[in-house]
C-alpha positions as semicolon CSV with decimal commas, in nm:
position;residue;x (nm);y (nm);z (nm)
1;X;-1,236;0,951;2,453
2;X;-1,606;1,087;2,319
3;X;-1,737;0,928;2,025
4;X;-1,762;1,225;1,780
5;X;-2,034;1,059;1,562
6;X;-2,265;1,032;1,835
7;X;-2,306;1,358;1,959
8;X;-2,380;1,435;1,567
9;X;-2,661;1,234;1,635
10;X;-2,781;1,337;1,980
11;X;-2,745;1,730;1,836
12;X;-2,971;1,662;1,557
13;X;-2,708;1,740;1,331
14;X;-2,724;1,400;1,090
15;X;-2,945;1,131;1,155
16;X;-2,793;0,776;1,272
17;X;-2,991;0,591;0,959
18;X;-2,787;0,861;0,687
19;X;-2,447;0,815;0,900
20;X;-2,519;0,402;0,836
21;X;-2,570;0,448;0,463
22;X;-2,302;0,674;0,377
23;X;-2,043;0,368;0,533
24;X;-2,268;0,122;0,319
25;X;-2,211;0,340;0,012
26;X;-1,863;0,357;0,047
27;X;-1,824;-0,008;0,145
28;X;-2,016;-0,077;-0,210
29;X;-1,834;0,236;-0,420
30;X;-1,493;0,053;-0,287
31;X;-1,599;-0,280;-0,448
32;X;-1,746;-0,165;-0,751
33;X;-1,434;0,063;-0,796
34;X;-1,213;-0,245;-0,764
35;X;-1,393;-0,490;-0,991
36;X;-1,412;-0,190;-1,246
37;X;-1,038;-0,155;-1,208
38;X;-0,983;-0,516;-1,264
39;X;-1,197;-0,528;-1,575
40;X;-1,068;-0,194;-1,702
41;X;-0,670;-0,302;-1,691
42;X;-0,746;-0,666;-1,736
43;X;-0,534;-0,764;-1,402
44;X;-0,684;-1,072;-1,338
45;X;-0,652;-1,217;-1,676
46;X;-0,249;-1,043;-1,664
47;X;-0,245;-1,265;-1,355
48;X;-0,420;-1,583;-1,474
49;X;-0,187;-1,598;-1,821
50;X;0,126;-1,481;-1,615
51;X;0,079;-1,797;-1,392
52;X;-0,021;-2,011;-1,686
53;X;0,309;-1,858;-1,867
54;X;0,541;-1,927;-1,565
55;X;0,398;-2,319;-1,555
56;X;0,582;-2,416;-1,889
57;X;0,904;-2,301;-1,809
58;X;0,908;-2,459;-1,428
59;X;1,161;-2,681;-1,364
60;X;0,998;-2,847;-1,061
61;X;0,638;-2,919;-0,947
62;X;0,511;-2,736;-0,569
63;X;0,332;-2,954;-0,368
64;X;-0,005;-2,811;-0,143
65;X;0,209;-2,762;0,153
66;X;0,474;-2,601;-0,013
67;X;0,189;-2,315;-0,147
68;X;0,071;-2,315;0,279
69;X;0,377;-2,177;0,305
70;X;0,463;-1,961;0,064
71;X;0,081;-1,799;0,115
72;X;0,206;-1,787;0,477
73;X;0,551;-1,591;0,442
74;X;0,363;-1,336;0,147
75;X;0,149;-1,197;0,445
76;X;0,370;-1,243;0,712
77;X;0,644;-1,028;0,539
78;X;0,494;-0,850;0,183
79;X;0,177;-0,766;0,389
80;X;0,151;-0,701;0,723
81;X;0,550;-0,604;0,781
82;X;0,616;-0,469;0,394
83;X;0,985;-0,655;0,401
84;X;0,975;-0,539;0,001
85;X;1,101;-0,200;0,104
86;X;1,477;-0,175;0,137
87;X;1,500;0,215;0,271
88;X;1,390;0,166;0,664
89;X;1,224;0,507;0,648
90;X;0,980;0,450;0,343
91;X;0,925;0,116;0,514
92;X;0,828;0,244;0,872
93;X;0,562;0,573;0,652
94;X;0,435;0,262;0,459
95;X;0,350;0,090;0,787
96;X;0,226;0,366;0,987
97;X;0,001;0,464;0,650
98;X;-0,142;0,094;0,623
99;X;-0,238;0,026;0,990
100;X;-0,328;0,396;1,064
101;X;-0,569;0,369;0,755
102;X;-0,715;0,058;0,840
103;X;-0,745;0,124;1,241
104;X;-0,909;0,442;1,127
105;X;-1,148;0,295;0,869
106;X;-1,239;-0,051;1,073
107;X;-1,315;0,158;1,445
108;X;-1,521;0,458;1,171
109;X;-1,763;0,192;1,114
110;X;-1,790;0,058;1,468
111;X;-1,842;0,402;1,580
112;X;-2,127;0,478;1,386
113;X;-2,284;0,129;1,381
114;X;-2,282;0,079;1,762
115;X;-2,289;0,469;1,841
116;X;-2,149;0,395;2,202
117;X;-1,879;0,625;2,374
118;X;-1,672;0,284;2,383
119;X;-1,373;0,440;2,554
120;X;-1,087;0,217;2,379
121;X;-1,253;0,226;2,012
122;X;-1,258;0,585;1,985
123;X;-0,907;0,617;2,114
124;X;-0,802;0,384;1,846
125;X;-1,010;0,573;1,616
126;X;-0,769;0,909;1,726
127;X;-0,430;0,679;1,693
128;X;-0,528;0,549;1,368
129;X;-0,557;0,875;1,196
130;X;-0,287;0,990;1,325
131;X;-0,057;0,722;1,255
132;X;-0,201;0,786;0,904
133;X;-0,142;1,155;0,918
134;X;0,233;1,125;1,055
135;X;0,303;0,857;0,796
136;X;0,133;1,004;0,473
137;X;0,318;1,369;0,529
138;X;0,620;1,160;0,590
139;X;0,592;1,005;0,257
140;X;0,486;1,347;0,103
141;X;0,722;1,586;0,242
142;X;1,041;1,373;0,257
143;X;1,019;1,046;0,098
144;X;0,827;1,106;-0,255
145;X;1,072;1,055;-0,547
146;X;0,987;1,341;-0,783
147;X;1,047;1,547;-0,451
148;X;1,368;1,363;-0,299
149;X;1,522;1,254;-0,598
150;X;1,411;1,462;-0,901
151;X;1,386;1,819;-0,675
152;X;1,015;1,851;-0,760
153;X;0,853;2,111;-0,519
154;X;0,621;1,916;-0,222
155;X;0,300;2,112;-0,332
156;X;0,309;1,954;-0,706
157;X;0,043;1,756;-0,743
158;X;-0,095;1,543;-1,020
159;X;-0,357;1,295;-1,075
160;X;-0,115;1,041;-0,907
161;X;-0,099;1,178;-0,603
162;X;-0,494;1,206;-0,571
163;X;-0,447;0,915;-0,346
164;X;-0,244;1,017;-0,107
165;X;-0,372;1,382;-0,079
166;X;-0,708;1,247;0,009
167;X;-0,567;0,972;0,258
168;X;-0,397;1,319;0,429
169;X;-0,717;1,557;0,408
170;X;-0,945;1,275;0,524
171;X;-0,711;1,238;0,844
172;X;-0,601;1,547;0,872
173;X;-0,967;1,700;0,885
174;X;-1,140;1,436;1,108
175;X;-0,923;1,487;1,391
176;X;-0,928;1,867;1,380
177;X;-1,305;1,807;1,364
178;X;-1,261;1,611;1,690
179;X;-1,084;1,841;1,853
180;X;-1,294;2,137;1,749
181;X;-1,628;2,000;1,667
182;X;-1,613;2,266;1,405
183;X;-1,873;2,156;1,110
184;X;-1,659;2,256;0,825
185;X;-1,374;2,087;0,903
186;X;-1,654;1,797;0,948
187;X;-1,756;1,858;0,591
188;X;-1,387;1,898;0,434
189;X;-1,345;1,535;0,642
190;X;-1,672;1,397;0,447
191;X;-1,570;1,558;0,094
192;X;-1,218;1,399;0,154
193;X;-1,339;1,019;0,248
194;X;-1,615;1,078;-0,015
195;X;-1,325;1,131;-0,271
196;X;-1,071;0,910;-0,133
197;X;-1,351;0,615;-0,179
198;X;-1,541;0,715;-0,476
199;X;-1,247;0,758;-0,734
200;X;-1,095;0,379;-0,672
201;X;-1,090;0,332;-1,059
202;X;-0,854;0,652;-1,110
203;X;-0,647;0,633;-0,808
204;X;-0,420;0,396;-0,667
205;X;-0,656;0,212;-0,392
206;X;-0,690;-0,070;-0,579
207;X;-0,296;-0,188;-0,564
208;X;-0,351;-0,279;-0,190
209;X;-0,567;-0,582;-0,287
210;X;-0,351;-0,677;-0,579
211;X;0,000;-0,626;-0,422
212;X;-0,051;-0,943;-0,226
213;X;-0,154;-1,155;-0,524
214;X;0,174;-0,986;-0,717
215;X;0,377;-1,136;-0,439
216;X;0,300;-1,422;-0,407
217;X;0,295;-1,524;-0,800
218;X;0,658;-1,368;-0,694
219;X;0,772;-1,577;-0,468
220;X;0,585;-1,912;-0,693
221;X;0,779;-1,832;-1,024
222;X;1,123;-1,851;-0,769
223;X;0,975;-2,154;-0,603
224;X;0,914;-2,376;-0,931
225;X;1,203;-2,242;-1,121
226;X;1,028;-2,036;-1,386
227;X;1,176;-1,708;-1,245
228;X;0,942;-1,514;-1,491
229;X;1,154;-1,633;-1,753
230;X;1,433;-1,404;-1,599
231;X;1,785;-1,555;-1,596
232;X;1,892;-1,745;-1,267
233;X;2,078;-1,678;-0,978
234;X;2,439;-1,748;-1,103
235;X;2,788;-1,787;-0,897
236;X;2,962;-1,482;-1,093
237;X;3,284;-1,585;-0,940
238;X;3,258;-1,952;-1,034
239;X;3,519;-2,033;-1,287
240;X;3,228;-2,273;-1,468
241;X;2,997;-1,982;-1,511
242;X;3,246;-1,711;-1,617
243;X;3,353;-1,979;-1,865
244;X;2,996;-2,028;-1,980
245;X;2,984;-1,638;-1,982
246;X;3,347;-1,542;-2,098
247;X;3,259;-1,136;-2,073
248;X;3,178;-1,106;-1,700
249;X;3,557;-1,054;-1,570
250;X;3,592;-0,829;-1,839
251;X;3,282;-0,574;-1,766
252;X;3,307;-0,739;-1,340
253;X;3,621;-0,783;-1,266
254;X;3,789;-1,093;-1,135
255;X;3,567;-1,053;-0,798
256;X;3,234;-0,907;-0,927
257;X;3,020;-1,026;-0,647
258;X;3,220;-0,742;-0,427
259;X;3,169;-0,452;-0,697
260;X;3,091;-0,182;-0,437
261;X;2,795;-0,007;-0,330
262;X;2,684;0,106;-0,674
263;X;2,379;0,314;-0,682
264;X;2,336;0,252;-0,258
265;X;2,679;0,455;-0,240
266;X;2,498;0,775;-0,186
267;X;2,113;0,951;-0,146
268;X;1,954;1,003;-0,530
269;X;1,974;1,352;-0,511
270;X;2,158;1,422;-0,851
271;X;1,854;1,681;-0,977
């Protein structure tokens, strides 16, 4: 329930003025990481002509309130419960990873700002990296693809994964310091969050501020019709569209909305 930071302080290890800066420095690295990001793969102008694309094709026009609510249902389930993600487990190591991370990064910076043993701050500081610890080695051990699916050992790593293995060493390391006050797993904890912050343009950090935006253009495009120029939802069994589209009981069957299981008929393990 002690506030780690501070007795860095009170020991004379690191000053409270450095411990401020270093959160500033990140909090700017973050920013500048993200706008370089946006600039570099041009996703605010993919977004801006997507949208722009999508209008011409719309087959009806969505009012203010209609927008209210689509905003509202694109944080309420893409965001803050992740409904995207049809396998419950990679759902539940997404959710633990995204509120462990930001518990952990919001009560870091109330830590060192107010430098108070606040009892119930620095036990949410604890939770939150763990939460992030249990569900980023959940992800990495079990759920990965090129581990479940493609039979990739767990200790490959490439330039992809530089995201998540600093996510885990940042966590991993701060609450061992914690628990041991040792300094180098204090420093490994540092050189981790340094990392995990200062390589935004290379990783994949900046996708959490533009998975929102992707979902709701989403859920617009299926709102005014334009579907992203995709084809529409169709009746396969209706007699008028299988008429209209003479080959689906040929390549369906006469039922093909009850085709089976398909791909969900068993675990991609086929490696």
């Amino acid at each position: 329930m002690s506030n780690p930071f501070l007795d860095l302080v009170t020991s004379g290890f690191i000053s409270h003025g450095a411990m401020q800066l270093y959160v500033v420095a990140m909090f700017l690295f973050v920013i500048g990481g993200t706008l370089l990001d946006v600039m570099h793969k041009k996703s605010a102008q993919y977004f801006f002509e997507n949208a722009e694309k999508a209008k011409k094709s719309a087959t009806r026009t969505i009012s203010s309130g209609e927008k209210t609510s689509l905003i509202v249902k694109t944080v309420t389930n893409e965001v803050l419960t992740s409904s995207e993600f049809s396998n419950p487990q990679r759902r539940m190591s997404h959710l633990l990873t995204m509120y462990g991370f930001i518990t952990f990064v919001a009560t870091t910076a109330i830590m060192i700002f107010s430098l108070t043993d606040a009892g119930i701050i620095t036990l949410l500081w604890h939770l939150g990296a763990l939460s992030l610890a249990v569900g980023g080695y959940w992800f990495w051990f079990v759920i990965r693809a090129d581990v479940s699916a493609e039979g990739n050992p767990w200790y490959k790593v490439n330039r992809a994964d530089m995201f998540i293995v600093s996510l885990l060493v940042m966590s991993t390391f701060a609450l061992l310091w914690s628990i041991t006050g040792g300094s180098l797993f204090f420093f490994i904890f540092i050189a981790a969050s340094t990392f995990l912050f200062t390589t935004v343009l290379w990783s994949k950090f900046a996708h959490m501020f533009f998975k929102p935006a992707a979902a709701f253009q989403k859920r617009v495009t299926k709102a005014d019709g334009s579907r992203e120029n995709l084809p529409g939802d169709f009746d396969l069994s209706s007699a008028e569209v299988q008429s209209k589209f003479p080959d689906i009981p040929e390549y369906m069957g006469k039922n093909p909305e009850n085709m089976g299981l398909g791909i969900k008929r068993e675990e991609p393990r086929h490696y």
